[in-house]
N, C-alpha and C positions, 0 to 999 in steps of 0.2 A: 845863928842868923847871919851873923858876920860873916862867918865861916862862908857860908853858904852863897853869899853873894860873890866873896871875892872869885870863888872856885866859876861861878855865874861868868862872872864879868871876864875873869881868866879864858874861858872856852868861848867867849864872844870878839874878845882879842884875837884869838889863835884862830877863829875862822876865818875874821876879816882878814888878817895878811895872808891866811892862804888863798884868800879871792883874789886879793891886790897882785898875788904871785902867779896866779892863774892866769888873769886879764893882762898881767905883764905879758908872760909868755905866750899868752896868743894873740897880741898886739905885736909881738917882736916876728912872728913867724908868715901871720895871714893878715894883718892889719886891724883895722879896729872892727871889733865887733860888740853889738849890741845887747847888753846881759840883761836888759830889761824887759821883759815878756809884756804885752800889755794885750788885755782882754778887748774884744772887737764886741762892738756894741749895735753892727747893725752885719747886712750879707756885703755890705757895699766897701765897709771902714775892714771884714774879715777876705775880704778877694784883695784888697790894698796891704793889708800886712803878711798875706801869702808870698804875693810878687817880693815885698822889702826882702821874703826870708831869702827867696829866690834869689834876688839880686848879692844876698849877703852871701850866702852857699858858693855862688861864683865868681864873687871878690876871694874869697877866701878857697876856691878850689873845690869844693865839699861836694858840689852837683852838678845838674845839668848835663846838657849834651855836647860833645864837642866840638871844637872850631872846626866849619867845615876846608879842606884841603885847599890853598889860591889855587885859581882855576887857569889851566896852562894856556900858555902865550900862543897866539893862531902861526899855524906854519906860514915861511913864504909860498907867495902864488907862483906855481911854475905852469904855465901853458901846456895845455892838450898839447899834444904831438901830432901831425894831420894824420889822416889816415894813409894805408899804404898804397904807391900808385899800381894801378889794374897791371897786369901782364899786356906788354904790346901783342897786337895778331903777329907779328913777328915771334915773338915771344913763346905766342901760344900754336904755333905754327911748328919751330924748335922741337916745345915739349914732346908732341905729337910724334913727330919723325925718329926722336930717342927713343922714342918709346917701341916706336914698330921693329925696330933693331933688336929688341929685344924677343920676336917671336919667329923671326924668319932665322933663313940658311941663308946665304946669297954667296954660291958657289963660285962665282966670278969678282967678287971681291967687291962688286959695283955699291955698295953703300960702306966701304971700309971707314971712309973720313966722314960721314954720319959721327959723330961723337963730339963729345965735352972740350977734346982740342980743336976742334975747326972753331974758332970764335965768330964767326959770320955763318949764319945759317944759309946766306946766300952763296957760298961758295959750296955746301954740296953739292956732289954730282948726283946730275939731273935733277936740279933745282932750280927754279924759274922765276926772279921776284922781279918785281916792279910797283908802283906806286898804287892805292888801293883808292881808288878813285870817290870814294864815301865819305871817308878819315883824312885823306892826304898824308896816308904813312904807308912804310915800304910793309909788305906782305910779301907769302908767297903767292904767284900766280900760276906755275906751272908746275907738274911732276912728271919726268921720264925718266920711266925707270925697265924701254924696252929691252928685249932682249937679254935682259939680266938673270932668266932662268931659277927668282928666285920660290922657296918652296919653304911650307912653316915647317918647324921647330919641332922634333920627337915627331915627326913622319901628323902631324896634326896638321887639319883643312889650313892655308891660306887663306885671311878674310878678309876681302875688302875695307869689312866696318873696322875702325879704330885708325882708318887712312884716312879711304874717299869720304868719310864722312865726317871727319875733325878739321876739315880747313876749308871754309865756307868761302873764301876769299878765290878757288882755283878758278883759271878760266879756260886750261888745260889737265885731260890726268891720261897718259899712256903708259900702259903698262902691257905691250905685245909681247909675246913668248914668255912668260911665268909660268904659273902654276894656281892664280887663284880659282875658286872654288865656290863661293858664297856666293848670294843673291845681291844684286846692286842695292847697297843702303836710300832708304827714302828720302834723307835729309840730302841730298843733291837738289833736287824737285824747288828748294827756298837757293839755292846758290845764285847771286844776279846778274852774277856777268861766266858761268861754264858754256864753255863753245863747242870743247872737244873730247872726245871721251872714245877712247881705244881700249879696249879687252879681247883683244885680237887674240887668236893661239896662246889659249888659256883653257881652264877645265870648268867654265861654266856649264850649268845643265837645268834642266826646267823648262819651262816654255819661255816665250819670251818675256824680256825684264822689262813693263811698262813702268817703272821708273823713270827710265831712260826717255820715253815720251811726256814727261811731266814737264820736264823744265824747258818755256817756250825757249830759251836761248839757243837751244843745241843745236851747230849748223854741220855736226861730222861726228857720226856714228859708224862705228866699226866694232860687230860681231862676230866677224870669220874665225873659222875654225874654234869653234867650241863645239857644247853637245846641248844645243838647244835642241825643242822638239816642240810640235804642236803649230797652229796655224799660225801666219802673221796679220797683226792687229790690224785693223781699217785703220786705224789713230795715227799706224806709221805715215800714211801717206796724205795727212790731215795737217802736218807741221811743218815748221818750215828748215826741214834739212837740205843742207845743200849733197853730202854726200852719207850714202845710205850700204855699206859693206856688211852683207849678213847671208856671204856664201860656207860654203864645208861647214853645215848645221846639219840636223836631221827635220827641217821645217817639211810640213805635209800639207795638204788639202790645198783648198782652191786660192789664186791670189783674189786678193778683195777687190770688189766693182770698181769701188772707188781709187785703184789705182791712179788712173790720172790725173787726179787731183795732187799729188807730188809735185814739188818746183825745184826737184834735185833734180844736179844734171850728173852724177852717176851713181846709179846702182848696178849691185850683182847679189843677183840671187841665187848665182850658181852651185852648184851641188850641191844639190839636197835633194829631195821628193816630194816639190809641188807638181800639184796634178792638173788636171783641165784645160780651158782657154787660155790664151793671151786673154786677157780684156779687153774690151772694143773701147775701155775709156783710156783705153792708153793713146790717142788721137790727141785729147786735151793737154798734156804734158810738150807738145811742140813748142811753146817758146824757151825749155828749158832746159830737157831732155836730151842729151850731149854721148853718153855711152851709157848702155844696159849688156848685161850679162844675164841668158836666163839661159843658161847652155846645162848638159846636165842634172837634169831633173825626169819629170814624168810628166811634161805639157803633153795634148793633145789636141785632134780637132785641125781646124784652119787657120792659116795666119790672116784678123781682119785687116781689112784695107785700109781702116786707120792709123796705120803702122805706117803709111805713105806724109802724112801729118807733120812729123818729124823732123823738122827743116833743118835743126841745130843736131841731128845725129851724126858722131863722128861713125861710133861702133854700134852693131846692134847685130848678139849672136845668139841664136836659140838652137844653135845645134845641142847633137846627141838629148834626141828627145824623140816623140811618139807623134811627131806635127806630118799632118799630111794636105793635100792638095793643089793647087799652082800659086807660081810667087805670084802675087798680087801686080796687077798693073800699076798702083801705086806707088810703088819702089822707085818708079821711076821719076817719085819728086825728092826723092832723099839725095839732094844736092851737096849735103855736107858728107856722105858721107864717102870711108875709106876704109874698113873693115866691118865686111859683110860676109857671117857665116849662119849657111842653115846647112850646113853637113851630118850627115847621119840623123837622117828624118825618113818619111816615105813620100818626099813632094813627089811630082811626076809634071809631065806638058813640058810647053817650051819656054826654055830661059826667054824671059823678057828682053827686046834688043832696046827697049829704052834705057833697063838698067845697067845694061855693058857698055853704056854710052855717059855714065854720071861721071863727071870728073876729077871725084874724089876716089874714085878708082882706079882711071885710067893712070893717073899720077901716081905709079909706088903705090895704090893701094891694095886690097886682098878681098878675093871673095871667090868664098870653098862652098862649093855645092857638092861633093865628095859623099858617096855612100846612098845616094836618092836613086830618083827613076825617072830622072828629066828624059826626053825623049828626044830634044831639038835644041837647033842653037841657028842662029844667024849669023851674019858675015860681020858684026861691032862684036860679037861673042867671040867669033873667031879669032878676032884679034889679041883678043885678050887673053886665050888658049897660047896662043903662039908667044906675050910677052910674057906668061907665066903669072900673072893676075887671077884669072880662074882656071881653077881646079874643078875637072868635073870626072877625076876618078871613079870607079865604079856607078856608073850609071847607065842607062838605055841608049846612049847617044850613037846612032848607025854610023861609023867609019870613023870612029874615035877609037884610042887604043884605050886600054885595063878598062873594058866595061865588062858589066853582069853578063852572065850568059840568055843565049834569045830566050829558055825554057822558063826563066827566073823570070823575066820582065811581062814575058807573055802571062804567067800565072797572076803576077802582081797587077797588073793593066787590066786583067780583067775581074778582078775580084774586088777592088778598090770602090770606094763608094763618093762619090763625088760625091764637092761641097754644098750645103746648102745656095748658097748665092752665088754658083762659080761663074755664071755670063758677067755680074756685076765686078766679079774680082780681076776678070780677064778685062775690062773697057773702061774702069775709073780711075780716073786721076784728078788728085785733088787741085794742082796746080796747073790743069789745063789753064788754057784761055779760050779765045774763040774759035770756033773751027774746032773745040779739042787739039788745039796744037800747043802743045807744052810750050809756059815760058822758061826764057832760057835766061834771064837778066838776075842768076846770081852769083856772085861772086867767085871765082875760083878759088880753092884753099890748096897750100901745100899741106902733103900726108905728114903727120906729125905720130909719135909713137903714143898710144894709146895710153892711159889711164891703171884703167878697171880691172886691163888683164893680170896688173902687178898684185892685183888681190888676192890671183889664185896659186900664191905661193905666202907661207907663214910668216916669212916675214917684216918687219914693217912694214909702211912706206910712205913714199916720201912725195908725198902732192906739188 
């Protein structure tokens, strides 16, 4: 029984210091922990000794989740940057013009210094800047680039678009003697100050480019020498161009009624193949009306008396045409004028002695009745035969030298169909007065060289 105890007591020893040695060592490592278990006596006192274990687990390392990461420091504030400024129209004017260098030929070298080294876009040749009246910043205004003979790139069309229609700022664009080919771009039409617009001898084709009549600005139009075709619009002569060049086309059919409603004071519709009347509203065009050119075409019919109208005509030629019956009594109110041809027609009768009497004739002026069937002249005519004034080559006149033979004129005189109203053509004049006696209180002008007629060569020119 002795025994038994000591062995007892002996194993109750050796437990406890191995506790005492336990709780040492995990007091020394994780701190104090609690070896006393105690029973939970309700949910409230067992949710309370969960968290202790909880708490004890994480003193001591054993559980739980880990510390979440310090959360990093806010960068410094560095300020947006503004956004980039727009390209000036200068700018975008530049890009443009590089750009077109890259699809043409330009055999004459004329856009050599177009490039990256001209640092001013303004100093291109035929470049035209001035101040852009919207913005108040330099732009481009102008573009000549005549005569320059330039042609696109691997034998491809020349096109307008990607020029005239990227620089909305122009107020001029000449481009005579090239090579373009394209239809005039629509985006001119919104342009707010384009004045002038030259495509003179060029290889334009189609009928005509109402474009061109879109934008109220335009006061100088020049079509010559292309290959337009098809009638001309009523519209042209609805706007307010001052000069209107749309000869060496292939324009056809009749000119429109409303002809004189125009307030340009020069056109030339020469060479091409309009057909018909003059228009009798060519009368209404007198306060503006300065030189016409309809020479070379297919007119026909009579010349009306409202042609007499015309008080501001310097030039007015309808020769080489199909026009027949007597010059109009009226002519003889054309006090401006000094280059008067109707040569190679079928007039006939007798030259008017009022019109060999206008003073813009007498003075250096011209007037060729050449190739007709006038039949008579008076002694103001004659004089002017004798100063070399008028030409009345090949015509019916008895005891004039180089006229038709008697067999030609007798055949033509009588087979000829007079004009409808020819008593009125032969006795009206607009500018009588009383008595039918012409006034005479206008101005004398010295003969000055004409205009219009520079149109009938390719070209430029120069107003």
């Amino acid at each position: 029984m002795g025994g038994g105890t000591s062995i007892t007591n002996s194993l109750f020893f050796s437990s406890l210091l191995l506790l005492l040695s336990l709780f040492q060592l995990l007091h020394s490592q994780n701190g104090v922990v609690y070896a006393q278990e105690k029973i939970a006596s309700s949910e409230e006192e067992a949710l309370g000794i969960f968290q202790q274990r909880e708490t004890l687990e994480i003193i001591i390392g054993g559980g739980g989740s880990p510390s979440p990461a310090p959360a990093p420091s806010p960068p410094e504030y560095t300020p947006c940057p503004p956004p980039p400024k727009p390209p000036s129209r200068l700018e975008k004017a530049r890009k443009v013009l590089l750009n077109f260098t890259n699809y043409i030929v330009d055999p004459k070298g004329f856009t050599n210094n177009w490039c990256s080294q001209t640092f001013n876009t303004c100093d291109f040749n035929g470049i035209r800047c001035a101040t852009y009246p919207i913005s108040n910043e330099p732009a481009v205004a102008g573009l000549d680039l005549n005569q320059a003979g330039i042609y696109g790139r691997n034998n491809k069309p020349l096109s307008l678009s990607g020029i005239l229609d990227r620089i909305p700022e122009l107020t001029f664009f000449h481009v005579n003697s090239n090579n373009f080919s394209s239809s005039v771009p629509k985006e001119i039409v919104s342009y707010g100050f384009f004045y002038e617009l030259d495509l003179s001898n060029n290889k334009l084709c189609g009928q005509f480019p109402m474009e061109t009549l879109q934008n109220n600005n335009l006061v100088f139009l020049d079509l010559r020498f292309n290959q337009l075709t098809g009638p001309i619009p009523s519209k042209l002569f609805d706007i307010h161009l001052d000069v209107i060049f749309i000869n060496n086309n292939r324009f056809n059919q009749y000119l429109p009624e409303n002809f004189g409603n125009t307030i340009a004071r020069y056109l030339t519709f020469a060479n091409n193949q309009l057909c018909g009347p003059i228009p009798r509203s060519i009368g209404k065009a007198a306060n503006t009306l300065t030189e016409v050119l309809f020479l070379g075409n297919n007119f026909d019919g009579c010349l009306p008396y409202e042609i007499g109208n015309l008080k501001k005509a310097v030039v007015f030629d309808v020769s080489k045409n199909h026009l027949t019956g007597p010059i109009p009594y009226s002519f003889g109110c054309l006090r401006q004028i000094q280059f008067l041809n109707l040569a190679n027609n079928k007039f006939y009768g007798a030259v008017p002695e009022n019109v060999c009497k206008l003073p813009g004739l007498i003075k250096n002026g011209n007037l060729t009745l050449s190739n007709n069937y006038f039949t008579a002249v008076g002694p103001e005519c004659w004089k002017l035969i004798r100063s070399k004034v008028l030409d009345l080559t090949n015509n019916c006149v008895p005891g004039l030298p180089k006229q038709r033979s008697h067999k030609e004129c007798w055949e033509f005189l009588h087979s000829v169909k007079p004009c409808p109203n020819e008593k009125y053509l032969l006795s009206y004049s607009p500018c009588a007065g009383h008595w039918n006696k012409e006034s005479e209180d206008t101005e004398e002008v010295a003969a000055a060289p004409p205009v219009t007629y520079n149109a009938l060569k390719p070209h430029r020119l120069r107003l």
